[in-house]
C-alpha positions in Angstrom: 24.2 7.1 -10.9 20.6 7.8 -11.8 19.6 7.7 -15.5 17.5 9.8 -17.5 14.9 9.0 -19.3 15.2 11.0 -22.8 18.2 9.6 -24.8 19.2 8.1 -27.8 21.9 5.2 -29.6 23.0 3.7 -32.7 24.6 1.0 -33.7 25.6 -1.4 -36.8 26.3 -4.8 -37.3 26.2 -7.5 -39.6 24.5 -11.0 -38.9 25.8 -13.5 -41.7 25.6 -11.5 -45.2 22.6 -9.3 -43.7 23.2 -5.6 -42.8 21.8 -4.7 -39.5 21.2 -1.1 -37.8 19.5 -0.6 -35.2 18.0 3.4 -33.6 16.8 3.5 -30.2 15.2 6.6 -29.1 13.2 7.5 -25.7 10.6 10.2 -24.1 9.4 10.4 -20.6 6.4 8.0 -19.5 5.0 6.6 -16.4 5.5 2.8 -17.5 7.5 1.2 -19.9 6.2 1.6 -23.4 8.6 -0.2 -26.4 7.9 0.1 -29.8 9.5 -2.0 -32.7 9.6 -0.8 -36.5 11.4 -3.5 -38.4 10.8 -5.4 -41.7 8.0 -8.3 -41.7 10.1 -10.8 -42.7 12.1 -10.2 -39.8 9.3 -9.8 -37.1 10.4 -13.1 -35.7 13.3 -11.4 -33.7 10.8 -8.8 -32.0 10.7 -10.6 -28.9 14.5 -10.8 -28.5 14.5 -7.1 -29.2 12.2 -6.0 -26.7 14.1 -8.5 -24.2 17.3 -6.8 -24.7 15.2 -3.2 -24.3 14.0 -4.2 -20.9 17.1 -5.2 -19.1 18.8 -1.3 -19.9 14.9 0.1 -19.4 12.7 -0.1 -16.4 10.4 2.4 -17.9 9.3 5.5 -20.5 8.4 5.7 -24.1 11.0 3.2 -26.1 10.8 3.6 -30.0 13.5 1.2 -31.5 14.2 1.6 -34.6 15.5 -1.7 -36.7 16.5 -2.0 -40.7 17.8 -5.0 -42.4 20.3 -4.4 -45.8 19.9 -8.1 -47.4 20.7 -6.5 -50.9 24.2 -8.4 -50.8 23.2 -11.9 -49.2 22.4 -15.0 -51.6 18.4 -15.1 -50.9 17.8 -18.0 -53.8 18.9 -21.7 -54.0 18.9 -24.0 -57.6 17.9 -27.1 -57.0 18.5 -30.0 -59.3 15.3 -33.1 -59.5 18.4 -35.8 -58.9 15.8 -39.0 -59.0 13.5 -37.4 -62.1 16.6 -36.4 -64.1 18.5 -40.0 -63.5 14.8 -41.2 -65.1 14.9 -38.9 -67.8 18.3 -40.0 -68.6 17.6 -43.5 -68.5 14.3 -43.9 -71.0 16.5 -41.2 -73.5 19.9 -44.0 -73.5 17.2 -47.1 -73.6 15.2 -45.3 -76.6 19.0 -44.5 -78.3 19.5 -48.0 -77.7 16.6 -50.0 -78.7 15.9 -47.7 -81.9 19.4 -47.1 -82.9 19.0 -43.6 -82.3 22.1 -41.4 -81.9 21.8 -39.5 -78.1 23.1 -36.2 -78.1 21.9 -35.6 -74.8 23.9 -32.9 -72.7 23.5 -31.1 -69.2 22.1 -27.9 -71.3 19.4 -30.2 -72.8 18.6 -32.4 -69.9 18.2 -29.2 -67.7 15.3 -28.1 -70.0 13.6 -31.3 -69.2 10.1 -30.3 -67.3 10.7 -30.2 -63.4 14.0 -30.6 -63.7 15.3 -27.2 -61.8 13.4 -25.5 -59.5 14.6 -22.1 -57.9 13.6 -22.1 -53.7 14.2 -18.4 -51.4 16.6 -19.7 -49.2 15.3 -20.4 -45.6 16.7 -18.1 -42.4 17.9 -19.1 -40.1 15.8 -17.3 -37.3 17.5 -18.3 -34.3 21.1 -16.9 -35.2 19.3 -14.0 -37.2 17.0 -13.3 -33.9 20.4 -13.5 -31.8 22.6 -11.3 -34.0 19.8 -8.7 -34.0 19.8 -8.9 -30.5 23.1 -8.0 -30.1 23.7 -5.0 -32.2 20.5 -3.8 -30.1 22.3 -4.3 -27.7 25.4 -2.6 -28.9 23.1 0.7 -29.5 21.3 0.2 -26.2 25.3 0.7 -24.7 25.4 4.1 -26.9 21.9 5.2 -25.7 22.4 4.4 -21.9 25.7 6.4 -22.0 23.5 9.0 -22.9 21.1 9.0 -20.7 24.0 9.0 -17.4 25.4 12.0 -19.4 21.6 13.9 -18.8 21.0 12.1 -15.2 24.7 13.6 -13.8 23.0 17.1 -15.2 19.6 16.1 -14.0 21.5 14.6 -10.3 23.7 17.8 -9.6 20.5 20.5 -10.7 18.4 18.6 -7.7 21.5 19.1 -5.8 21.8 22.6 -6.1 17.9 23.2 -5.3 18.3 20.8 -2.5 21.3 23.1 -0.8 18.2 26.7 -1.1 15.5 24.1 0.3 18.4 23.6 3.4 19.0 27.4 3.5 15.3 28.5 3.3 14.3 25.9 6.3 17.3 27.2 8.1 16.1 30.4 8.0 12.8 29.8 8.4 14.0 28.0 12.1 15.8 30.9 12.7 12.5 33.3 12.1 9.8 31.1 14.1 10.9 32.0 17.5 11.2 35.5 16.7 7.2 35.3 15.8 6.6 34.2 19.1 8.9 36.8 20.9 6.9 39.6 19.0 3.6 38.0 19.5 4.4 37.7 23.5 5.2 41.9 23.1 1.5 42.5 21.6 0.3 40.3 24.0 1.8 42.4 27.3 1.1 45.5 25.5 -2.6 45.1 25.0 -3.1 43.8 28.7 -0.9 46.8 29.8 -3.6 48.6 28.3 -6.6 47.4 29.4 -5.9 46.1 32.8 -6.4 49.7 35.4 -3.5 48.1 37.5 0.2 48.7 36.9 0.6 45.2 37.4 0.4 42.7 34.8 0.2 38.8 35.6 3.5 37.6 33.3 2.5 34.0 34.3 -0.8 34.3 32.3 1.4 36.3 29.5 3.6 33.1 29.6 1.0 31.0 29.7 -0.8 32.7 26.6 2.6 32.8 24.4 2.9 28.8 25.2 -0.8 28.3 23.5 0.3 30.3 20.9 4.2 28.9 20.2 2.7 25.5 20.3 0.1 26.2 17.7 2.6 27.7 15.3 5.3 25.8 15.9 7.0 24.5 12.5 9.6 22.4 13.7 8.1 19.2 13.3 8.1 19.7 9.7 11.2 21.2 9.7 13.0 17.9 10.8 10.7 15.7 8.6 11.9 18.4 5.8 15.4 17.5 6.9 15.1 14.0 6.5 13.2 13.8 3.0 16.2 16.0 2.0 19.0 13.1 3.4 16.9 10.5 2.0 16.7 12.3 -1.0 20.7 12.6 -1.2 21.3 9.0 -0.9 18.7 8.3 -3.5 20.4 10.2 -6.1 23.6 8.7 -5.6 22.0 4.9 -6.0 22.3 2.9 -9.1 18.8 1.7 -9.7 15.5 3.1 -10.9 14.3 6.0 -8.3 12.4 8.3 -10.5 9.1 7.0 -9.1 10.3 6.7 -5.7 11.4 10.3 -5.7 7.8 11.4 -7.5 6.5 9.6 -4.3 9.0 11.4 -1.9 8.3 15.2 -3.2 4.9 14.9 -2.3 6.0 14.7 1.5 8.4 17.2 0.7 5.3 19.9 -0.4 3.0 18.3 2.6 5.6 19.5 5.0 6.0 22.6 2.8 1.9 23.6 2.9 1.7 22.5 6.6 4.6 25.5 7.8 2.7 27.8 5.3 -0.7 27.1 6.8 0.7 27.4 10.8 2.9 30.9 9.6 1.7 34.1 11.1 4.8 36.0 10.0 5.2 37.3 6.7 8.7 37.2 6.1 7.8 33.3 6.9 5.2 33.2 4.3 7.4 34.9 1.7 10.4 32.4 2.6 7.6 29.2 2.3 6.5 30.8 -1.5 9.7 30.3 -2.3 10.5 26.9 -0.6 7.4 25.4 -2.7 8.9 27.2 -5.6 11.9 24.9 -5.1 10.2 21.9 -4.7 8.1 22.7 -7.5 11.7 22.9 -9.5 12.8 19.7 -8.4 9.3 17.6 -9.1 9.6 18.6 -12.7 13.2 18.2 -13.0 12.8 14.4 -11.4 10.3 14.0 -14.2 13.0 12.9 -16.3 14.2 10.7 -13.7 14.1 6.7 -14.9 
C-alpha cells in the first residue's frame, strides 16, 4: 500500500529515570530531508535517531521533534576522599595521643575537613540513553506511518478514480478517430465530384488519398502506449515500496502520449475530449505529489 508523504506521530517513553517524547512531523520534498531538535546534552543520540527515521522514510521533509524530562532522575553523586580522610584521621588520633589531647572527632567534623567531599554530575550512560531514544522514536514513527497509509489509501483510490475517465476518454476518443477519417474521405469525393467535368470519379485515388490521410492522424499508437502506462500504473499503486518518483517519471509519458493525439487531431470533439484527458493527467501528477 503506497504511503504518503505528509503525516504525523507521537509517542512517550521513559529510558531509566529520564522522560522521553518524541514528535515526528513531515511535508512533501524531492529527497529525504530529517531534521533533529533535541537538548545538547543529549545530541549524542542524533545519529540513532535519524537511523530509525530512514528505515520508515525513503524521502520528504522529516522534522523530529525530541524532549528529555530529567527533572525526577538523580543527576549528582557525593563522593567521599576514602585515602585523604583515613590520613586526616590518623595524624588527629596520633596528635590525641602524643599530646594527651582528648579527640572528639566525629563524621560531621571530619566531613568539614578540606577535600574531603566532592559533589560529581553523574555520567550517562549514552549507549542505553542513545538506544532508549531510539526506540520511543521508533514507537512514534509506528503512529506517524499509520498515518501516512490512512492519506495514501485516499491518495491510491483518488488516482484510481481519475485513472477509470483517462480509460473512458481514450475509449471514446478510439471510437471518434475512424469517424474523422470516414468524414474526411466524404469531403474528399465531394470536392473532386466538383471539379472533375466527368461523372466519374476514380474511388481508387479517393482510397488512396483517405490512406495518406488515416495514417497521418492515426492515434492508436498512443492509445495502446496510454493503455499500458495506465496497467503499469495500477500495479504500481498496489506495491508496497516507494513509487512516488517512479510514477512522477511515468505521467510524463502519460502527457507525451496525451500532446502527441492532440497534435495529430483534426476533429474537434477529439480536441475537446484530449483538453480534458490532460486535465486528468494534470489531476493525477499533483495528487502523486504526495506520493513517498
Amino acid at each position: 500500500m503506497i504511503k504518503s508523504m505528509t503525516g504525523f506521530g507521537s509517542a512517550k517513553g521513559a529510558v531509566g529515570e529520564l522522560e522521553i517524547s518524541v514528535e515526528v512531523k513531515s511535508v512533501n520534498n524531492r529527497y529525504q530531508d530529517v531534521s533533529v531538535r533535541m537538548p545538547r546534552s543529549f545530541l549524542f543520540a542524533e545519529e540513532a535517531v535519524k537511523s530509525a527515521v530512514g528505515r520508515h522514510i525513503s524521502r520528504g521533509k522529516v522534522d523530529v521533534f525530541i524532549n528529555v524530562d530529567s527533572s525526577r532522575a538523580d543527576g549528582m553523586n557525593v563522593k567521599v576522599n576514602e585515602s585523604l580522610l583515613r590520613g586526616y584521621v590518623e595524624a588527629i588520633r596520633h596528635i590525641s595521643d602524643e599530646y594527651g589531647l582528648d579527640c572528639d572527632l566525629t563524621a560531621v567534623s571530619a566531613s568539614r575537613f578540606p577535600d574531603i567531599l566532592s559533589v560529581e554530575k553523574k555520567e550517562l550512560d549514552a549507549d542505553a540513553i542513545s538506544e532508549g531514544i531510539a526506540a520511543v522514536t521508533e514507537q512514534a514513527l509506528a503512529d506517524f506511518d499509520a498515518m501516512r497509509l490512512r492519506e495514501g489509501k485516499k491518495l491510491c483510490s483518488d488516482v484510481m478514480d481519475k485513472l477509470e475517465t483517462i480509460s473512458s476518454l481514450v475509449s471514446t476518443i478510439e471510437q471518434e478517430s475512424p469517424k474523422t477519417v470516414e468524414a474526411y474521405r466524404n469531403r474528399l469525393r465531394e470536392k473532386m465530384s466538383e471539379l472533375l467535368t466527368s461523372a466519374d470519379v476514380d474511388e481508387n485515388r479517393i482510397l488512396a488519398e483517405a490512406a495518406i490521410y488515416a495514417d497521418r492522424i492515426a492515434v492508436d499508437e498512443e492509445t495502446v502506449r496510454l493503455r499500458s502506462h495506465m496497467s503499469q500504473l495500477r500495479s504500481m499503486l498496489s506495491g508496497a515500496s516507494p513509487i512516488g518518483r517512479k510514477i512522477d517519471f511515468l505521467i510524463q509519458e502519460f502527457n507525451r502520449e496525451a500532446n502527441t493525439i492532440g497534435s495529430k487531431c483534426q476533429n474537434s470533439d477529439i480536441a475537446h475530449l484530449v483538453v480534458e484527458l490532460k486535465s486528468e493527467i494534470e489531476k493525477i501528477r499533483e495528487q502523486i505529489q504526495n506520493i513517498e
